[in-house]
N, C-alpha and C positions, 0 to 999 in steps of 0.2 A: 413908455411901454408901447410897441405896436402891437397892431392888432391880432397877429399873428400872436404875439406874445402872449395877447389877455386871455387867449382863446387855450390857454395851456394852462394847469391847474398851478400853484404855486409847488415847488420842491420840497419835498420833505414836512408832505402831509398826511398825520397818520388818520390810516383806512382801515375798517372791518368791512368786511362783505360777508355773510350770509351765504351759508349754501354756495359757497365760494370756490367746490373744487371739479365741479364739471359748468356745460351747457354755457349758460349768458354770465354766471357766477363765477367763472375762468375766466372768460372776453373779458368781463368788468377789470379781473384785477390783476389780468394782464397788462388792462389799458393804464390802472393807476401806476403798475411798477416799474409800464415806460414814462410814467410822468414824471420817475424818480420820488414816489410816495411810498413810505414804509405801509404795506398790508400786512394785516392778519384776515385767515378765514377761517370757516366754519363749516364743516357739514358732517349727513351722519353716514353717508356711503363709505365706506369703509377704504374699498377698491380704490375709488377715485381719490378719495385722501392720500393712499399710498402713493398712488402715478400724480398726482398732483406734487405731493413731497420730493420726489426723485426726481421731477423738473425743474422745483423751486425749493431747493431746502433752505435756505435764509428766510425764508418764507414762514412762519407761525402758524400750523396748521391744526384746528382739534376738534374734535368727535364731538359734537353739541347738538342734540333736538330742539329747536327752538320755540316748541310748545313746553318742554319740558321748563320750568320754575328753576329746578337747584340745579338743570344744565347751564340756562342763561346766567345763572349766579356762575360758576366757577367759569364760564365764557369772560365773562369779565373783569372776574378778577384776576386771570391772564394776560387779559387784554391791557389793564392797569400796568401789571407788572413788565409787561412785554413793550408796548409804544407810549407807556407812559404820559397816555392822554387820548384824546380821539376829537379828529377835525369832522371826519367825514364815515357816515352812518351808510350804506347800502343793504338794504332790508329786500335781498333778493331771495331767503328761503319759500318754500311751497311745494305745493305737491297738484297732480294733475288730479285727483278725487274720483269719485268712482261715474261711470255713463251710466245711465238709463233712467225708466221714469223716477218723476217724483215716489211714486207710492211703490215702486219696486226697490230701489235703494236702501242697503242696508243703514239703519239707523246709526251701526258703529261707525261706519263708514263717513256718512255724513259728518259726525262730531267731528271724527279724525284730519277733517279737511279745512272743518273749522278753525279747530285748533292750531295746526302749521301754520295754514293761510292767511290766518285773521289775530287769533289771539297771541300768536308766535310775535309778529312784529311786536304788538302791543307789550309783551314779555322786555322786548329789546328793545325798545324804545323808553321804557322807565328807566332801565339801566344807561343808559344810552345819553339822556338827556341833560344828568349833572356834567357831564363829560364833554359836552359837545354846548356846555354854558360855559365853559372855560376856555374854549376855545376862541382864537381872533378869525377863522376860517369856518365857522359852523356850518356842515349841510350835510341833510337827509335825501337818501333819493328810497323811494317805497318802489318794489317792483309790483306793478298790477297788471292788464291785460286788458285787450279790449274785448272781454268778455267784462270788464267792467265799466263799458258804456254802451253795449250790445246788447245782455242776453246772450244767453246761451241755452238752450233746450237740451236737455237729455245729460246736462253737467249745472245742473243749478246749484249744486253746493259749490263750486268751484267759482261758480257767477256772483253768486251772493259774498263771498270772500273778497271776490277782487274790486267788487263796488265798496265795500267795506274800504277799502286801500285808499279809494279816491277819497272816502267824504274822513278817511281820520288825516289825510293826506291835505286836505282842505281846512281842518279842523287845528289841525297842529301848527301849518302855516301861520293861522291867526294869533297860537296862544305862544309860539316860540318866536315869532317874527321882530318882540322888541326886545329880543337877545339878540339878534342879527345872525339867527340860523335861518337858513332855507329851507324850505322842503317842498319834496316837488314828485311826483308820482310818474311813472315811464308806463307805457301800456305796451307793450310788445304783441305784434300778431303772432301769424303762424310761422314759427322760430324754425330753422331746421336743425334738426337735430334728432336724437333716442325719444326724446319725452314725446313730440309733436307725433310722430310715428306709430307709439303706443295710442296716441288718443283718436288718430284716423283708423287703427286698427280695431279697436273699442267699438269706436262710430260705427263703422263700417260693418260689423257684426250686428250692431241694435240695430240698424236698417236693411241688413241683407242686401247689403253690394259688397263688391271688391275691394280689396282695399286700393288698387287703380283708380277707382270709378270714385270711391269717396275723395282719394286726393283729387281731384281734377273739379271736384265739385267744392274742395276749400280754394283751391285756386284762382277757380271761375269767379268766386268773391269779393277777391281782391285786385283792387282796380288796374295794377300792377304787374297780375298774372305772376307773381314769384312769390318764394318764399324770402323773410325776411332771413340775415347773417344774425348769429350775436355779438358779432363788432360792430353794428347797426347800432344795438342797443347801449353796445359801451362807449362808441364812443359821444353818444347825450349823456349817458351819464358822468363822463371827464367832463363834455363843456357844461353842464350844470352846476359841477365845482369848482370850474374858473372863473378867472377875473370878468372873461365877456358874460357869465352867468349871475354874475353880486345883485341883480334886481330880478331875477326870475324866480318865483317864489308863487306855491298854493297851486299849482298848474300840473295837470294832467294830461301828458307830452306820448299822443299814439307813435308807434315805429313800430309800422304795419302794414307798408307798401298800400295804403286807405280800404284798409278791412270795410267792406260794405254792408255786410250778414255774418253772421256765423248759424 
């Protein structure tokens, strides 16, 4: 096999992706279905499920909260029925949580960010794990942020979430690693896209600038000067489930053009 070769997932690897029909959740599993991997996704945007479906109807697409218990249960047992197994795990649901102080912050709000961001995976990760023990190709990729090894001020439910990702991201590595699953955690920076937008518009309101002046100020951040694509992030997440990726495991992989601050 060359190396070009290794650096290509194997064919006809079956994928779930998470939050799979807009944003980095798209890039990703676009990038598997050029790999020739059977995906399934998941999200609960209704919209983008639709225009998702109308691009890719071969494609498995269904309405699932990933905080929700008896969504991730019937998530799955679609999943079963549909690829009939599962090699490779993408835990890219989440949500952006609410800005402002600690003590201004609605309480619901905070749980609510917990819950997608943190306990969601953990939901699909149970289910997730007989399935991906069966497997000869096992691998998990966790989407986090480098707000989980930053800090983030004025979005700490959403920081505390994504530090969460790294250390069960760390944690799983160890306890799944003599199955010969991978897993391996992605930090994405400041992604462009709708969601990035909403949270410099947020920003930019809690601190009384522009929203001009706050972008220019997440920019000036990053070493870079740009924002990151989501075919940035998808495609580490391909080479994470190829052949050049079979030892790369427990790791916490920024693609963030070197986010400095946030």
């Amino acid at each position: 096999m060359s190396m070009i070769e290794r650096m290509r997932p194997r064919p006809g690897l079956k994928v779930l992706v998470t939050a799979g029909a807009s944003g980095i959740g798209t890039a990703i599993t676009r990038a598997f279905l050029e790999a020739d991997a059977e995906v399934m996704i998941c999200d609960i945007d209704d919209a983008a499920l639709a225009a998702f479906s109308a691009e890719h109807p071969a494609v498995a697409a269904l309405r699932a909260d990933v905080s929700d218990e008896a969504a991730v249960d019937t998530l799955f047992d679609a999943a079963a029925e549909r690829l009939g197994g599962l090699d490779v795990l993408v835990n890219n649901a989440g949500i952006a949580g609410p800005t402002g102080a600690i003590d201004a912050v609605p309480l619901d709000e905070i749980r609510r960010t917990l819950d997608v961001d943190l306990m969601g995976p953990f939901l699909v990760l149970r289910r997730a794990a007989p399935l991906l023990r069966d497997s000869e190709a096992g691998a998990i990729v966790n989407i986090s942020s480098v707000a989980g090894r930053l800090g983030y001020a004025l979005r700490t439910p959403y920081a505390a979430a994504k530090w969460g990702i790294v250390g069960l991201t760390a944690s799983l590595a160890k306890e799944m690693g003599p199955d010969g699953i991978r897993v391996n955690a992605i930090l994405p920076g400041v992604v462009r896209g709708a969601r990035i937008e909403g949270v410099i518009r947020e920003r930019a309101d809690a601190s009384g600038l522009s929203y001009a002046e706050m972008e220019a100020q997440y920019l000036a951040n990053i070493s870079l000067r740009r924002m990151v694509e989501p075919e940035d992030v998808a495609g580490v997440a391909l080479f994470l489930c190829s052949p050049a990726g079979a030892n790369i495991s427990g790791q916490a992989i920024s693609v963030c053009g070197n986010v400095e601050t946030i």
